[in-house]
N, C-alpha and C positions, 0 to 999 in steps of 0.2 A: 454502455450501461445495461445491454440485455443480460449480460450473463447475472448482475446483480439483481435485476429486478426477476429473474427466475429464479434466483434461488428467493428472493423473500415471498413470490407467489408457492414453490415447493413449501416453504416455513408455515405460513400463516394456512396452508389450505392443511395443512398437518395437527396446528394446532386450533384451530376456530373451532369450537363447538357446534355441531350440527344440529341440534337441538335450538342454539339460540337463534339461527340465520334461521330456520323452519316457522320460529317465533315472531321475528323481526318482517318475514316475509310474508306474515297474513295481516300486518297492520298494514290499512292504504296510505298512501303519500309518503307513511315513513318508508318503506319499501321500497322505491324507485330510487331516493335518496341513498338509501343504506348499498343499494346490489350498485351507484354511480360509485360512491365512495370507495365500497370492495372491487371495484374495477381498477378503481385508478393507486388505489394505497400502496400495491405492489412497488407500482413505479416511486413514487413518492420515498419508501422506504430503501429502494434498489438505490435512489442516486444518494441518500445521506448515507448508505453503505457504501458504495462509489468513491464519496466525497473524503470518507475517513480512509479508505483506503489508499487512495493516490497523494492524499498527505501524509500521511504516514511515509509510505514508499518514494514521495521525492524530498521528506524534511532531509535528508542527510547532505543533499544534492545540494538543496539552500543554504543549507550551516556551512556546508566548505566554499561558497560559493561570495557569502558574505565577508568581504575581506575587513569591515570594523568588529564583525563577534569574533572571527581567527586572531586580529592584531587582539582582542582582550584576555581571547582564551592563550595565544601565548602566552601575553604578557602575563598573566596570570600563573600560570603553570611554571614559567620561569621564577618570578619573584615571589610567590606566597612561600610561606614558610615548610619546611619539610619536617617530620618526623622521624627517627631515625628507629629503627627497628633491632631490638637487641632481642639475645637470647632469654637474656631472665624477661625478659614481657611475656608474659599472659597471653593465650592463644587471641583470646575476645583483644585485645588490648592490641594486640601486632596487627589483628585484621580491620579495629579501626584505624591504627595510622596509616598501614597500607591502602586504605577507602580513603581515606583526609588526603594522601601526598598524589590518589591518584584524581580526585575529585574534580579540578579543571578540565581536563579531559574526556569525564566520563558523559557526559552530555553527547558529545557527539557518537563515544562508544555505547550508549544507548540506542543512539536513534538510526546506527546501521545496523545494530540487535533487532528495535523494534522492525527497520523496513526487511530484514529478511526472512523475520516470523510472520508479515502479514502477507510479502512477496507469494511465501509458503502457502497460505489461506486464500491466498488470489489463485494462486494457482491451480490449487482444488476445486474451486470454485469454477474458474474457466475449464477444466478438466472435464468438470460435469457438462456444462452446457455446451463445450466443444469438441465432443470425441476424438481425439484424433483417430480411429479404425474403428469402423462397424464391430461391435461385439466388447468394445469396451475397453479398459486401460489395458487387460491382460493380452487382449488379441493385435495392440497395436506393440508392444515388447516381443509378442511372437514374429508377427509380420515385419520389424524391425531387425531383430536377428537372424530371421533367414534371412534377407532381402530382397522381400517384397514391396518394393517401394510401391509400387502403381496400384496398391490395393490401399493402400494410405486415403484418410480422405484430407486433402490438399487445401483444401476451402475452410475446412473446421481447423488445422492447424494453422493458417495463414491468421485465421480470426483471434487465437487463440494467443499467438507472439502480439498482433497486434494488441487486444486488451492488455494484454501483461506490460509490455513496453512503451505503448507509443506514447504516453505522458511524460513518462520521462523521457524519453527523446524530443519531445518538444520543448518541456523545460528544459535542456541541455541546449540545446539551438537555441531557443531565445538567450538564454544566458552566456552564451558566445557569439552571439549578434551584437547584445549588448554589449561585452569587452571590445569588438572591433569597435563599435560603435564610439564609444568611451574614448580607446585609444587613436581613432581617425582624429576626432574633437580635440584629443591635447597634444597630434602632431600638426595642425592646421593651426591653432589659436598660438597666432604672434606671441614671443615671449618678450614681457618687459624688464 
């Protein structure tokens, strides 16, 4: 969660008005209060950006995962009615049937859209707070192509896969914990 709570610390110290904290800071009592709150809000703001991020980026993982929304969205995508697309249709008119016959599906092709745009936005993000090479994105593309690997810094890229990935590798592991788990249960339970 530090990469997040850095950048809404970078955010909020960018846009706060220095004028009002100057203001807020020569009333007593309120002051102590206000500089505890500006401490901690960072964090506060970093995990509900966290929180939206790593749902985002493992809804696609839950939707294929869930085998009663797949059996609907089949059955769905099988049985609803289709639209047949002809020439004399109307450009607007071909591009809604085309959205109507693909509309069971498109739930889930949203939401491996949305997780590779915010993937894109995490990435950035850990980018900033993770260098991977002293001197910045361009110096670590240089020291990459030549290969310079030992001027790499090892620790900010280790950190970097890890914030990007390791939730959903967790979500992935439990949810094939689960299946053993499931499937151990209905090969042990006697059949009547």
């Amino acid at each position: 969660m530090h990469p997040y709570a850095a950048i809404a610390r970078i955010a909020m110290s960018e846009t706060i008005d220095s004028a009002l904290v100057q203001f807020i800071a020569r009333i007593p009592l309120v002051n102590g209060i206000a500089a505890m709150i500006g401490s901690i809000l960072h964090w506060f703001i970093g995990v509900i950006l966290w929180m939206i991020i790593q749902t985002v980026e493992v809804l696609p993982i839950v939707l294929r995962r869930d085998r009663a929304f797949m059996r609907t969205l089949i059955t769905h995508s099988d049985s609803s009615e289709k639209f047949d697309i002809t020439e004399d249709d109307e450009p607007t008119l071909a591009a809604l049937k085309a959205w109507y016959n693909q509309f069971p599906s498109l739930t889930i092709a949203r939401a491996r859209t949305a997780a590779l745009f915010v993937y894109a936005i995490d990435f950035c993000i850990c980018l900033l707070v993770y260098p991977p090479a002293p001197g910045g994105f361009r110096n670590f593309v240089f020291l990459m192509s030549t290969g310079q690997y030992g001027r790499l810094d090892w620790q900010n890229i280790v950190m970097l896969l890890l914030t990007l990935f390791a939730i959903e590798g967790i979500v992935r592991l439990l949810f094939w914990l689960g299946q053993i788990a499931y499937f151990m249960r209905s090969a042990h339970t006697p059949q009547s």
